[in-house]
C-alpha positions, -999 to 999 in steps of 0.1 A, spaced: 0 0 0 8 30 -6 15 64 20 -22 77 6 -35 41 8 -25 42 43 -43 74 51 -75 66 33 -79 30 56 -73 45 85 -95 76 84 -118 54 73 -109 29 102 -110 52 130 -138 76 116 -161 41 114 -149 32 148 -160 63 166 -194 62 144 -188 97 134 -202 104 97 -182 121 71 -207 148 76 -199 155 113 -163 147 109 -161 178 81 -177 198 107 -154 193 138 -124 199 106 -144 230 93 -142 218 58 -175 197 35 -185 165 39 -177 161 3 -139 173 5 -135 143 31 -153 118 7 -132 125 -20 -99 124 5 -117 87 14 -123 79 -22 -80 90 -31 -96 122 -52 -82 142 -26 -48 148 -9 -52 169 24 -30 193 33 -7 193 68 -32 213 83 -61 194 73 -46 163 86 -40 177 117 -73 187 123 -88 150 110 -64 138 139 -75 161 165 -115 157 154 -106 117 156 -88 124 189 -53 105 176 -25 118 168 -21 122 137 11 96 127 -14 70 134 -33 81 100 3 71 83 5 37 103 5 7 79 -12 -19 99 -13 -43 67 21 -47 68 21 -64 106 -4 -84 96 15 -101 66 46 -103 91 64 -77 69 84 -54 87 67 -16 95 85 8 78 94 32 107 102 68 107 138 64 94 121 50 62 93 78 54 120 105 58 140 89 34 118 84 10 100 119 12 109 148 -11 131 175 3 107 202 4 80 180 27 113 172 49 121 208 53 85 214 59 83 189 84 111 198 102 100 235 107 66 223 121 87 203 150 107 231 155 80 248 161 61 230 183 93 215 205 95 254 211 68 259 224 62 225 246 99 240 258 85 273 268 53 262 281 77 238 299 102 261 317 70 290 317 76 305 358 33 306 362 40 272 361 63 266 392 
């Protein structure tokens, strides 16, 4: 399967699991129920941000949408982290990368943040 294979089972999975309809799920992602048919049907690719909000409507974080399940189950080996950076384009790594940065910053400051202590 491919990385958008992946993504498609398990919004699907986990969307079916909680019983939530594509039309409730585009609600809690502000976006149409038809956008998130056609990223189930593979008409669609979502964007970083739209992924992240599928997670956090889905409550999961949002890697397990990239977890390849299928793989286990045949007894192949899961491709971990290592393996997706190395195969992703430079631009999405760079991208990537600045979104960590980002948000290790903040869970730093929030972190070391003196209304805390």
């Amino acid at each position: 399967m491919n990385l958008q294979q992946i993504l498609i089972a398990n919004l699907k999975k986990y969307r079916k699991e909680q019983g939530i309809s594509q039309m409730s799920l585009s609600e809690k992602c502000d976006t149409t129920s038809n956008y998130i048919g056609q990223i189930e049907m593979g008409r669609r690719i979502p964007s970083f941000e739209k992924i992240e909000k599928i997670a956090e409507a889905l409550k999961i974080p949002p890697s397990l949408l990239f977890l390849d399940e299928s793989a286990a189950e045949k007894g192949e080996k899961k491709p971990d982290a290592k393996d997706y950076l190395q195969k992703m384009p430079a631009n999405v790594k760079k991208e990537l990368y600045s979104r960590f940065l980002v948000l290790m910053k903040s869970d730093i400051t929030a972190l070391l943040d003196p209304k805390e202590y």
